[in-house]
Backbone as CSV, one residue per row, in Angstrom:
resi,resn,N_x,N_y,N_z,CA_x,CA_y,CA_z,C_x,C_y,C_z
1,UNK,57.484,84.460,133.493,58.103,83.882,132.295,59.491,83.347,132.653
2,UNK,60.081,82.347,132.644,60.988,81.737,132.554,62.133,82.244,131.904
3,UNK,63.260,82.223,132.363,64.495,82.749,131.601,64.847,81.885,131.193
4,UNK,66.028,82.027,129.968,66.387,80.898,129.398,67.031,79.686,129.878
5,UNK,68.197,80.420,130.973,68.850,79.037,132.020,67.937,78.159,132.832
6,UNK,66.952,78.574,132.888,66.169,78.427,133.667,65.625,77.159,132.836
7,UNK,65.511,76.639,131.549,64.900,75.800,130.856,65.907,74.448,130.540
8,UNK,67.718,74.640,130.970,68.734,74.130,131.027,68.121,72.996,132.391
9,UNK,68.147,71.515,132.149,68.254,70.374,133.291,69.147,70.903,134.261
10,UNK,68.790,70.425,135.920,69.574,71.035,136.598,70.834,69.840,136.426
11,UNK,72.130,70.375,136.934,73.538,69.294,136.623,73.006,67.936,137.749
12,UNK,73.349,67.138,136.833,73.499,65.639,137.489,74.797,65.176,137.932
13,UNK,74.615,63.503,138.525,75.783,63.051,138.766,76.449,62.806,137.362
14,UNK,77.930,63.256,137.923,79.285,62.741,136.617,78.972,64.477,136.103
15,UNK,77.996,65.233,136.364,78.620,66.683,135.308,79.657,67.012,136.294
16,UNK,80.574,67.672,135.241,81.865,68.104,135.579,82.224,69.510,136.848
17,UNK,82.690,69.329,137.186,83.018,70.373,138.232,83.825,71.732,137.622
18,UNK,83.456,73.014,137.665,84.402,74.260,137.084,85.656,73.508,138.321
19,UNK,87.122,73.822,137.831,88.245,73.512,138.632,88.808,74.679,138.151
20,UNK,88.982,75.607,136.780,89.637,76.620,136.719,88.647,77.694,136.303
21,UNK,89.233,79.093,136.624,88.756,80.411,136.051,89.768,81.373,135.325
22,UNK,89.473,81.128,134.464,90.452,82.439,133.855,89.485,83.672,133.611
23,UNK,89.844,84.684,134.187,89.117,85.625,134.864,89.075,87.014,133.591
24,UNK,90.093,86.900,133.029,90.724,88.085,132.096,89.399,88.446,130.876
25,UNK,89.666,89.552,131.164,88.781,89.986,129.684,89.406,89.262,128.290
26,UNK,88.508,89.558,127.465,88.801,89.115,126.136,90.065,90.288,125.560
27,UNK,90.977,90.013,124.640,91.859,90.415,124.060,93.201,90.562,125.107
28,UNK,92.961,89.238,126.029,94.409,89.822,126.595,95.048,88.121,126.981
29,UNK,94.889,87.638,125.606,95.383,86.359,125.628,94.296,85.085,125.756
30,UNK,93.164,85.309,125.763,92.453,84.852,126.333,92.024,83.359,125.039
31,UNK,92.087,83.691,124.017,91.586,82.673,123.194,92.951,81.729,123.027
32,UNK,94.265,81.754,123.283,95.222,81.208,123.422,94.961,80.545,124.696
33,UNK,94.591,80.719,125.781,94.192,80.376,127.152,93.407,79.230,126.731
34,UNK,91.929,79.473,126.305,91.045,78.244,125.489,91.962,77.509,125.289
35,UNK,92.784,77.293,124.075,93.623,76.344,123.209,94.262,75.860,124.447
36,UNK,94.828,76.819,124.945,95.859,75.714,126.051,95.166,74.712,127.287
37,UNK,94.144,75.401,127.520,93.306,74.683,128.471,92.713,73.667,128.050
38,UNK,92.413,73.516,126.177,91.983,72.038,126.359,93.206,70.891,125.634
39,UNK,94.105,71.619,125.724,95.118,70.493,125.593,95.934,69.913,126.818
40,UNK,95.679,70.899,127.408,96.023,70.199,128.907,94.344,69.231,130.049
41,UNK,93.739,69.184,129.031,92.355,68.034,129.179,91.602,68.331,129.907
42,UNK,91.279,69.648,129.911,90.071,70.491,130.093,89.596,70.722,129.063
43,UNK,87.807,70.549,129.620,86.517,70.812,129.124,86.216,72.466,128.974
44,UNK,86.573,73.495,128.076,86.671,74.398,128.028,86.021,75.439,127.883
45,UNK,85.377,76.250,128.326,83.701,77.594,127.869,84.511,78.508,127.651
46,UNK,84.165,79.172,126.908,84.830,80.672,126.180,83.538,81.411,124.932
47,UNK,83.899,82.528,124.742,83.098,82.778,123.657,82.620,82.411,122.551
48,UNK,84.010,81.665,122.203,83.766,81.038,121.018,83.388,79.470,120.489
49,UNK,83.639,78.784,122.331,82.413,77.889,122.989,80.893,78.383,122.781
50,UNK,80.324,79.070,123.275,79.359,79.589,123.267,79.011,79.826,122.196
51,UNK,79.273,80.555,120.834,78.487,80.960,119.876,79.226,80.148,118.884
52,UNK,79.840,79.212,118.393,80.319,78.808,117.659,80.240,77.291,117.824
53,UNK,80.054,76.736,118.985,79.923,75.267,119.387,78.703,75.345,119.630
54,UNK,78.049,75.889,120.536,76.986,75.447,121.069,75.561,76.644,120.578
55,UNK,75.833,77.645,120.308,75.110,78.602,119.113,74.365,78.823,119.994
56,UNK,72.704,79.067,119.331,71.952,79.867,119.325,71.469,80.046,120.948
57,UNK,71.098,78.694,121.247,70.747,78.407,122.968,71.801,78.847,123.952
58,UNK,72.986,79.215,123.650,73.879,79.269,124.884,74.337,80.929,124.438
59,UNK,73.926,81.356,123.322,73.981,82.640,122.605,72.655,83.681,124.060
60,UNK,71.637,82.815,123.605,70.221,83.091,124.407,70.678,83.892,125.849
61,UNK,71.526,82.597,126.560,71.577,82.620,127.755,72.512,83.563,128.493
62,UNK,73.751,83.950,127.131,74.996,84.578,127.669,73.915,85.932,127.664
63,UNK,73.411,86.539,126.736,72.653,87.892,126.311,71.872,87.798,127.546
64,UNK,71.285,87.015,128.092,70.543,87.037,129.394,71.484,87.522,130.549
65,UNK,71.934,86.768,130.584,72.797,87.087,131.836,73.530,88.263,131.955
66,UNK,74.021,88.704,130.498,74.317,90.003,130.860,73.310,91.403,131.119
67,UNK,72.399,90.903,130.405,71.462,91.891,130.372,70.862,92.250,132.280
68,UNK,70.701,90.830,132.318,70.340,90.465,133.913,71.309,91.451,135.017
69,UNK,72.581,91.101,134.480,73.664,91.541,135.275,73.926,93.333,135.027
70,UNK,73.923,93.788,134.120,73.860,95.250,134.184,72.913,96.249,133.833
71,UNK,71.937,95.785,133.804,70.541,96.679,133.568,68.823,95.921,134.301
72,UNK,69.760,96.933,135.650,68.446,96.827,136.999,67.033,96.957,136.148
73,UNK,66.934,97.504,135.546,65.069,97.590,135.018,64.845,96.212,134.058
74,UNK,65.605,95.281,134.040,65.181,94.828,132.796,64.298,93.375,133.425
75,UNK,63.865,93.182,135.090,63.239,92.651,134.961,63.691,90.869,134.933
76,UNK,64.723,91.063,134.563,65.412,89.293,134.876,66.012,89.084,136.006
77,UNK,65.753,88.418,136.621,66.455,88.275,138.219,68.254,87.655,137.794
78,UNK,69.048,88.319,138.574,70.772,88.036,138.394,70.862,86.438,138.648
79,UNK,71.905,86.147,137.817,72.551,84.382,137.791,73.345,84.450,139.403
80,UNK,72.862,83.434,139.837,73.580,82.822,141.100,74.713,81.259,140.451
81,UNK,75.411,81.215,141.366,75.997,80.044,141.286,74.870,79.133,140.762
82,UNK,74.104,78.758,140.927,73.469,77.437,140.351,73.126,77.429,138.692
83,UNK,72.551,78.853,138.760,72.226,79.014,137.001,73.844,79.116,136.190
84,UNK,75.185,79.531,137.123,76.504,79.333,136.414,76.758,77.578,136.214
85,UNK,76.383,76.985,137.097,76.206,75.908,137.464,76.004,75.028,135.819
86,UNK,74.311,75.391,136.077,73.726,75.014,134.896,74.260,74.823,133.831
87,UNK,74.345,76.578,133.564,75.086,76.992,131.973,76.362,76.097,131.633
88,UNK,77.014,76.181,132.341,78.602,75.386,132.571,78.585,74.264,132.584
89,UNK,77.398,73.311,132.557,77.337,71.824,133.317,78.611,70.833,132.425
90,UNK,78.681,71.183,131.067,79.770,70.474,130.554,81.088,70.486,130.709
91,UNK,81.348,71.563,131.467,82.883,72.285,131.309,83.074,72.303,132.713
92,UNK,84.641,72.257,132.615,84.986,72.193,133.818,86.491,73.518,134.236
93,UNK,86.315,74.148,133.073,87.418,75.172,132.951,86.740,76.830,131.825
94,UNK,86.812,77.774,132.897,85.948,78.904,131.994,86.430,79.967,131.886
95,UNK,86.503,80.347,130.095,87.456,81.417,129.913,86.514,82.445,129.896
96,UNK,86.758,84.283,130.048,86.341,85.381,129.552,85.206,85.230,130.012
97,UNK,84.400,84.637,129.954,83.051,84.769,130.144,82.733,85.634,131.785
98,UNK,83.654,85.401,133.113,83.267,85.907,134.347,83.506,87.539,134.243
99,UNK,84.250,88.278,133.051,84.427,89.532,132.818,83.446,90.077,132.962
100,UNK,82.151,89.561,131.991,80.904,90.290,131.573,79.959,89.910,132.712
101,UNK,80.210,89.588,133.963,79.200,89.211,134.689,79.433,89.879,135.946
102,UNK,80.318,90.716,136.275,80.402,91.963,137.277,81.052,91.145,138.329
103,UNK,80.606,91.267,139.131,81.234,90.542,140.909,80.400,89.100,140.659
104,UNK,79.607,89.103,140.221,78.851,87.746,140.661,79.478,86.824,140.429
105,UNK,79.858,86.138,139.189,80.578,85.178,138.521,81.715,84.548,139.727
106,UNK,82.726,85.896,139.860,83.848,85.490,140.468,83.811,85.123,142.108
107,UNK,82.772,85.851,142.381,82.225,85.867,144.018,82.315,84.477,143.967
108,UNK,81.142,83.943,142.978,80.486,82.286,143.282,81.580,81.689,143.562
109,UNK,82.735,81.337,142.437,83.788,80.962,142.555,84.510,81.097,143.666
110,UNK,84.866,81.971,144.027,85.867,82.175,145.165,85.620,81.694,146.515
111,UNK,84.127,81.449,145.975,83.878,80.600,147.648,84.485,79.111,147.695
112,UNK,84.833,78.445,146.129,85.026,77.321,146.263,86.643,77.323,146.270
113,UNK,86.843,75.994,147.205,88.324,76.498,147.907,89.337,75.205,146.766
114,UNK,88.712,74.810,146.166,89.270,73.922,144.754,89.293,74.701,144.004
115,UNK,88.558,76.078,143.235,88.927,76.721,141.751,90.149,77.236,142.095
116,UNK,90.883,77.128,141.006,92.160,78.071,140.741,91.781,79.418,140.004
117,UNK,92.239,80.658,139.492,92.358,81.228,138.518,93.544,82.113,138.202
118,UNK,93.204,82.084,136.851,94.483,82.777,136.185,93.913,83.937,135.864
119,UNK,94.644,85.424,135.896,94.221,86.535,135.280,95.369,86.974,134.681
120,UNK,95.403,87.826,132.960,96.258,88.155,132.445,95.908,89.391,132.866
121,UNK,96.948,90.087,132.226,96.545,92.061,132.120,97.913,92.456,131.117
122,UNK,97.202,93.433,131.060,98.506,94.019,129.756,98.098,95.782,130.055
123,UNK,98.613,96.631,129.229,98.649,98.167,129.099,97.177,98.489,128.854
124,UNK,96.394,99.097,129.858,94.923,99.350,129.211,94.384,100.046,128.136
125,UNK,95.538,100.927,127.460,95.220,101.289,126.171,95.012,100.493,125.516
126,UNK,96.418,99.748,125.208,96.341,98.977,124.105,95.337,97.763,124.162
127,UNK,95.110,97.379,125.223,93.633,96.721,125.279,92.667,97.476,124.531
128,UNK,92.621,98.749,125.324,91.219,99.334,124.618,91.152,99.506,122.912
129,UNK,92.503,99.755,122.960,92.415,99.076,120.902,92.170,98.282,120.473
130,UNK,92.405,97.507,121.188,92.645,95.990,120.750,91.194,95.575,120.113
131,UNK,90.665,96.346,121.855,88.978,95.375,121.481,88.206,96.506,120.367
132,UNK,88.759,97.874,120.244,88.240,98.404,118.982,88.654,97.498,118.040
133,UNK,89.702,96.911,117.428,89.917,96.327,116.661,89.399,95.178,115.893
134,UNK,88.945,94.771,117.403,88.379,93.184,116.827,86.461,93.105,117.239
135,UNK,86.045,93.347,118.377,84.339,93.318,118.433,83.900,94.466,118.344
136,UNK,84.621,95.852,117.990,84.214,97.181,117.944,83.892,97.101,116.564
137,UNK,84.876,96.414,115.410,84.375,96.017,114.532,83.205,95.197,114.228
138,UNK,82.925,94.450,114.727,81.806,93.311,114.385,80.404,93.777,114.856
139,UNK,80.471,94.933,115.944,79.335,96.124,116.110,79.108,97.011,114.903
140,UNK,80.133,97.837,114.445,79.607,98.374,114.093,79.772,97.777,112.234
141,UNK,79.728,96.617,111.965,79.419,95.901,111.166,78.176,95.397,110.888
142,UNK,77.627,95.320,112.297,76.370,94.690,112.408,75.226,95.926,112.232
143,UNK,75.604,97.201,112.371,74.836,98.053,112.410,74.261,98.862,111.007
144,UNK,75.497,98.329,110.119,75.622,98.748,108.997,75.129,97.912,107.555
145,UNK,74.499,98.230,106.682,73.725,97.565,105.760,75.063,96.645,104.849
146,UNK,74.572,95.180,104.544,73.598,94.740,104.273,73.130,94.264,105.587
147,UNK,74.131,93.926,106.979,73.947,92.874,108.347,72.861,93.529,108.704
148,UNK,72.968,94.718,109.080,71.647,95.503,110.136,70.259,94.602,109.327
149,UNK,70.137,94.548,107.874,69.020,94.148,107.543,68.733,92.716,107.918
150,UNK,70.315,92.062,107.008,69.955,90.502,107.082,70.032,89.817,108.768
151,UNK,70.406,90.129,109.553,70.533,89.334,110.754,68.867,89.506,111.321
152,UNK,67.975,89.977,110.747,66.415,90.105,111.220,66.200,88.519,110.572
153,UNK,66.546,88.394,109.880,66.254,87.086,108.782,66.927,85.511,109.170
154,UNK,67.993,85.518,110.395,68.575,84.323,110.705,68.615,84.641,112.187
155,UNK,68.315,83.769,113.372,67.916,84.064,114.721,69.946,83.936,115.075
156,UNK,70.525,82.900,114.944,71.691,82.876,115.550,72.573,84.267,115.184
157,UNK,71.920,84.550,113.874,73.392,85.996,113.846,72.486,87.229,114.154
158,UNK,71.663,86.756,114.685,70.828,88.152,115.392,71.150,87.922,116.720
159,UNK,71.336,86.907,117.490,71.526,86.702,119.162,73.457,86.641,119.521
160,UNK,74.009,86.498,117.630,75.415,86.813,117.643,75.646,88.367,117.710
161,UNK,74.997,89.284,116.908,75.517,90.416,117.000,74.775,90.814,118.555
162,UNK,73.485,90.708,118.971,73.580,91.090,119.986,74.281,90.801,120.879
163,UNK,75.044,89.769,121.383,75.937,89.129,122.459,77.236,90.561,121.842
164,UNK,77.293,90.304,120.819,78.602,91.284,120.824,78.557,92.901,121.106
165,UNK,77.300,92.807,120.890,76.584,94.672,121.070,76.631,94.908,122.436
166,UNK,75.655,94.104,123.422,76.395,93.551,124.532,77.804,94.123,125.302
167,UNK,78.642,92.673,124.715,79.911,93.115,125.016,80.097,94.472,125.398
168,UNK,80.303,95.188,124.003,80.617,96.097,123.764,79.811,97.373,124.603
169,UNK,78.896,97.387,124.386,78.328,98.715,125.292,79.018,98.122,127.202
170,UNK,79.036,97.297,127.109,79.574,97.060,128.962,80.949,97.517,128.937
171,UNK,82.072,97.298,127.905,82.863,97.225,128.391,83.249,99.095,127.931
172,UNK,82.724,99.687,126.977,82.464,100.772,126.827,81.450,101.577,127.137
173,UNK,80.695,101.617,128.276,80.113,102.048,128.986,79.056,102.673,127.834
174,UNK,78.451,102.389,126.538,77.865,102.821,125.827,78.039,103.993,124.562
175,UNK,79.484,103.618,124.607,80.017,104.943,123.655,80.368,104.104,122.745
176,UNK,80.575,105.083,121.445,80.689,103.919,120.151,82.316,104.315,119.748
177,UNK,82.867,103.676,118.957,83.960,103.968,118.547,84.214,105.522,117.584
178,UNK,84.854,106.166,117.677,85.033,107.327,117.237,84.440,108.438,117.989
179,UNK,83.940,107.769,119.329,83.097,109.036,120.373,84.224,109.670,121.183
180,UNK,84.093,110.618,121.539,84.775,111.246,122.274,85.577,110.808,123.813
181,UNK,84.955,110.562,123.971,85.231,109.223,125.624,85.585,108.132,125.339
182,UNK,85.604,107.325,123.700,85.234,106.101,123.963,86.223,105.432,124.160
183,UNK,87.657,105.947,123.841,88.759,105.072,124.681,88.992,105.259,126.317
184,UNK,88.568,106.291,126.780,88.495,106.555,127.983,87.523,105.823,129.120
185,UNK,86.069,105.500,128.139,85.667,104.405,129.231,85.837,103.310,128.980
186,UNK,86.493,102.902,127.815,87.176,101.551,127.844,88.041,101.381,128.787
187,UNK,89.300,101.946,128.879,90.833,102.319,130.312,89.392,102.032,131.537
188,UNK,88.620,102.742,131.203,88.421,103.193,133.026,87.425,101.542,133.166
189,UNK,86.968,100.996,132.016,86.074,99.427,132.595,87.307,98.743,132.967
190,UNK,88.709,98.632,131.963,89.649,97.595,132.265,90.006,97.494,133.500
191,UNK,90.289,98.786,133.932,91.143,99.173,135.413,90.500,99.159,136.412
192,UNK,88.831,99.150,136.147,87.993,98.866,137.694,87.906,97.602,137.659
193,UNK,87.971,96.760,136.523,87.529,95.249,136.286,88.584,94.526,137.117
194,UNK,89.870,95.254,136.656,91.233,93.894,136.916,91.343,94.450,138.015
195,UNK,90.796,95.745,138.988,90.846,95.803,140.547,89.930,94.950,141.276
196,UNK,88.452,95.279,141.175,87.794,94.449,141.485,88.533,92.808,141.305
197,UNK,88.730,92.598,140.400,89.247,90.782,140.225,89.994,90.291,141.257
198,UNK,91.219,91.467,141.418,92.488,90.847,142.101,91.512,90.898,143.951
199,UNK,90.953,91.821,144.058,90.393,92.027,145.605,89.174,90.648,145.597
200,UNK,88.918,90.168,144.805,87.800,89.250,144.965,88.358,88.140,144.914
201,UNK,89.632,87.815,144.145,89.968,86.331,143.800,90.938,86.143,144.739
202,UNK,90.810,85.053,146.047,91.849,84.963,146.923,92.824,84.756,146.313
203,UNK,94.141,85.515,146.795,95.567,85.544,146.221,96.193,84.141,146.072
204,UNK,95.961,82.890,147.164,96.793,81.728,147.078,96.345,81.038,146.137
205,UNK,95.032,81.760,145.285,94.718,80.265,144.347,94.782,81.621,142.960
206,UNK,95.023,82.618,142.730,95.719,83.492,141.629,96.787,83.093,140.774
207,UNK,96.962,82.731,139.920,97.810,82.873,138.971,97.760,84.353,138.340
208,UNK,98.650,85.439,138.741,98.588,86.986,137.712,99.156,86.604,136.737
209,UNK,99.369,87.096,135.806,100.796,87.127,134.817,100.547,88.441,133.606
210,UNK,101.284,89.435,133.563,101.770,90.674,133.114,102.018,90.255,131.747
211,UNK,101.195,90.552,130.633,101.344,89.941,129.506,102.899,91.055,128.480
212,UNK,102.812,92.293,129.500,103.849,92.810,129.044,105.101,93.297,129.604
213,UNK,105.213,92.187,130.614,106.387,91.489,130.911,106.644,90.476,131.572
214,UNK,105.347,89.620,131.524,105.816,88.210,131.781,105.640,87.587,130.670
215,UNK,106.369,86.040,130.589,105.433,85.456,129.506,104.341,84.475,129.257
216,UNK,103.146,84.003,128.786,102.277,83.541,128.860,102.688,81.954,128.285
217,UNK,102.761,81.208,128.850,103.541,79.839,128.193,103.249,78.925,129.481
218,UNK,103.517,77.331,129.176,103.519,76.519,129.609,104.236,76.379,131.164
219,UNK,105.462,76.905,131.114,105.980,77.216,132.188,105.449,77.925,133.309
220,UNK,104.422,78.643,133.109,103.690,79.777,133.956,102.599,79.018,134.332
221,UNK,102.226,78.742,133.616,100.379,77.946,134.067,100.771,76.581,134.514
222,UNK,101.182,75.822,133.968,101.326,74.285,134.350,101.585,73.929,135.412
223,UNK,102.772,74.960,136.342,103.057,74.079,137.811,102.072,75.101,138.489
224,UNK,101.226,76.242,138.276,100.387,76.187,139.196,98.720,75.450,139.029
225,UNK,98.722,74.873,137.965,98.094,74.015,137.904,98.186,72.620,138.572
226,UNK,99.415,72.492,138.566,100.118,71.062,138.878,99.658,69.969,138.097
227,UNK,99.831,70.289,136.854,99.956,69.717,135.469,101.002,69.072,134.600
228,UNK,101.105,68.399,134.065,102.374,68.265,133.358,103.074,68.855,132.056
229,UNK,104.158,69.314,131.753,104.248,70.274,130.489,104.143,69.667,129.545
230,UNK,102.545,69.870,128.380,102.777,68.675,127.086,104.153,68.700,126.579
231,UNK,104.065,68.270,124.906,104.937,68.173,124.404,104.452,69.315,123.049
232,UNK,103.257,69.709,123.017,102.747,70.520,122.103,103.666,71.738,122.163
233,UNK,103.987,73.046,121.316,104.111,74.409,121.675,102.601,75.296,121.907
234,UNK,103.317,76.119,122.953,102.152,77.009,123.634,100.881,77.835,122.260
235,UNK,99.992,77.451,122.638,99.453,78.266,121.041,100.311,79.984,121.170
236,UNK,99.569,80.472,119.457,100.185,81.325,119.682,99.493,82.407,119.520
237,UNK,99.243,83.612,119.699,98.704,84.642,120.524,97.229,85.196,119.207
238,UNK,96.616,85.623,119.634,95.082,85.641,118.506,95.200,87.055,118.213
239,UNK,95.935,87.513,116.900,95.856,88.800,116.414,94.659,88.994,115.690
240,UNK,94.425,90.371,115.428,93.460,90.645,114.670,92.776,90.265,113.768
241,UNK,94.143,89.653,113.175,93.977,89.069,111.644,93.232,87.541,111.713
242,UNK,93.390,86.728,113.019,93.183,85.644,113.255,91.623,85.663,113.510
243,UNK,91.255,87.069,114.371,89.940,86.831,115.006,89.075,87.353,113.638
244,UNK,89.515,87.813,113.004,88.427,88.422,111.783,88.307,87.019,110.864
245,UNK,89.370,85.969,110.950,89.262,85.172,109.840,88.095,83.624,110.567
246,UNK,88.304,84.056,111.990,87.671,83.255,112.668,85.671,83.682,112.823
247,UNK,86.244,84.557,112.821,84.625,85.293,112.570,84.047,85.332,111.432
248,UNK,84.806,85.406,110.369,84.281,84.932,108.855,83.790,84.089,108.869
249,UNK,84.629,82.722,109.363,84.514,81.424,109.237,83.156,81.023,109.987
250,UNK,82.840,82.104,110.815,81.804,81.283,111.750,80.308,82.093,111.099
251,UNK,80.368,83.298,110.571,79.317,83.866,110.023,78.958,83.918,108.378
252,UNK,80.007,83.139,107.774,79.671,83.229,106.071,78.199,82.648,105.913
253,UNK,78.174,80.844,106.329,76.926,80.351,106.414,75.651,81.119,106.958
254,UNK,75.778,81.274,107.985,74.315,81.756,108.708,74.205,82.882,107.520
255,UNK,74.743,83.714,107.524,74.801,84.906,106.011,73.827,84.992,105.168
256,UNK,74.731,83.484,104.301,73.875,82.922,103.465,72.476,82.327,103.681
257,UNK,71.995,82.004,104.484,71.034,81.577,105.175,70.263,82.663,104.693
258,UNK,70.312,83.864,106.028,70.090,84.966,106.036,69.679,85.880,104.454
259,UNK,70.601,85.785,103.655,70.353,86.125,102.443,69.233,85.592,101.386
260,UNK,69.142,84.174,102.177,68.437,83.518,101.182,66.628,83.894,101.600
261,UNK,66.789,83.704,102.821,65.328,83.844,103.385,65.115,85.333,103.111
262,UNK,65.694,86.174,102.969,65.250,87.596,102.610,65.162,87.863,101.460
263,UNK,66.105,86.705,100.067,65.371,86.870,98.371,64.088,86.078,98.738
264,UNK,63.842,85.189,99.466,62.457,84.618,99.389,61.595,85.889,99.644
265,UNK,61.607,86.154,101.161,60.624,87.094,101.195,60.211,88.227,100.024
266,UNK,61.348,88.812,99.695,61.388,89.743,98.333,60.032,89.082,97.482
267,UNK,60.927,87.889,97.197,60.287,87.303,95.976,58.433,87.067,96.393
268,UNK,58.347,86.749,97.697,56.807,86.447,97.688,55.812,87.697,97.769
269,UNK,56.746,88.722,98.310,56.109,90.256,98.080,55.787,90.610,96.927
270,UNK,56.704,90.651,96.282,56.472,90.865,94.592,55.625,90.150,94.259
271,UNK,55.482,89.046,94.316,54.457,88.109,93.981,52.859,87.920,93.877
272,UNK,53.001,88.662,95.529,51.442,89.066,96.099,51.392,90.512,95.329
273,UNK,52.613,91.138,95.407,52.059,92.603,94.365,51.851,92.703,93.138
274,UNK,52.162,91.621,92.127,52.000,91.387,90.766,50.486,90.720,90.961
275,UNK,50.335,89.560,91.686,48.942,89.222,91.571,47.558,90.283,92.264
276,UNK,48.109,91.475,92.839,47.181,92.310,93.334,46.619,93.133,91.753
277,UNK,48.283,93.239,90.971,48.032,94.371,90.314,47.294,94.057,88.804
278,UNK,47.266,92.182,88.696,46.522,91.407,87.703,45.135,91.188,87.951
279,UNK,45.352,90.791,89.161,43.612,90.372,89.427,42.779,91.382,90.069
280,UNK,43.082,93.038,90.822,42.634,93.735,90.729,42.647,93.147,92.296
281,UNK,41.320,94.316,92.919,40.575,93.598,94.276,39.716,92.283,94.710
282,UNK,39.534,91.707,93.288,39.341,90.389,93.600,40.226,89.167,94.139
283,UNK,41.480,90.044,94.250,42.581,88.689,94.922,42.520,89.140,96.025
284,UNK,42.210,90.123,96.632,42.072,90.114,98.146,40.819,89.439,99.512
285,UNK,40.138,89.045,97.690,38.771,89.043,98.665,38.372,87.905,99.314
């Protein structure tokens, strides 16, 4: 059976070349990174590329790949450079996404002696809040009635909460929020992640930057880009409040969707059960 990248055209002439990696997990500047990367005229992949631009099909493929990438029994053979290739064919600059993909992602990369990347880092607690804050929520949102029911009823916010369920069990090693460990294997994914990164990503093409005490701005990225400094200001940093209103924004519709196809169903159940209970066993027959 075919995996889903696997159904993606292979890249042609004129698709774009990855030239940057921003390597950093999600919540450590990373959706400010997006913004800045495509105003400096990059073609940009990020999460919210993925499930919000390009939806259900690139939803498919991220859930693949991770699944591929951290659970040996499951039977999907791991993404090589070509299926990153694939997935990526539009973009030429990729945020967050190499987090959830273990060594592989960044390996591919690092062989090429043109990618740059940038990695942020900040205090691994407050990371590990952070991301309770913002997709620890949207788990265990999804788990909880009315979503647990309605996302059976709309395919994109069923391949949305799984991508985020996902997330979440990798970067919490499978513990839920309020578990006993569960800030503890959050610290301990951040701190093997951003080791592994720095030992894999050759140092001369690294951009680090210490989000809590350097600063994340135009000045930092641009000349090792060797870019020019717009005239825009640097976006500005994606609090909680931003990502919940952004996640509204992207799940009210499908919702409704969702809601609607499940009063239908209601309604045609009832329907078949009122006409069972009028016409007796002759409506079955």
């Amino acid at each position: 059976m075919p995996r889903e990248v696997d159904l993606l055209p292979s890249p042609t002439e004129g698709t774009r070349k990855v030239k940057v990696v921003v390597a950093s997990p999600s919540r450590s500047g990373t959706l400010g990174l997006y913004t800045a990367m495509q105003i400096l005229g990059y073609n940009t992949y990020h999460i919210y590329e993925c499930a919000m631009i390009n939806g259900l099909d690139h939803l498919k493929i991220f859930n693949e790949g991770m699944t591929a990438q951290h659970n040996r029994l499951s039977g999907i053979k791991r993404f090589d450079k070509d299926d990153f290739d694939k997935w990526m064919a539009k973009y030429d600059c990729i945020v967050e996404i190499p987090s959830y993909m273990g060594t592989d992602f960044l390996e591919a990369y690092a062989q090429d002696p043109d990618v740059k990347f940038i990695l942020t880092e900040r205090d691994p607690r407050k990371w590990a809040r952070s991301v309770n804050n913002t997709a620890g929520q949207v788990v265990r949102a999804a788990n909880k009635f009315p979503l647990n029911i309605l996302k059976h009823f709309e395919s994109t916010l069923y391949h949305f909460f799984g991508m985020n369920t996902l997330v979440y069990r990798i970067l919490s090693a499978g513990t839920q929020i309020g578990d006993k460990d569960n800030e503890k294997e959050l610290v301990k994914f951040y701190e093997n992640y951003m080791k592994m990164a720095k030992a894999t990503i050759p140092a001369d093409r690294l951009c680090l930057i210490n989000l809590d005490k350097d600063t994340l701005d135009w000045e930092t990225i641009c000349p090792f880009l060797d870019v020019s400094i717009p005239k825009e200001d640097y976006p500005g940093r994606n609090e909680p409040e931003k990502f919940e209103a952004m996640v509204k924004g992207f799940m009210d519709p499908i919702v409704r969707t969702a809601m609607f196809r499940l009063g239908a169903t209601i309604v045609g159940v009832l329907g078949i059960g009122w006409a069972a209970v009028q016409y007796g066993p002759s409506f079955f027959a």
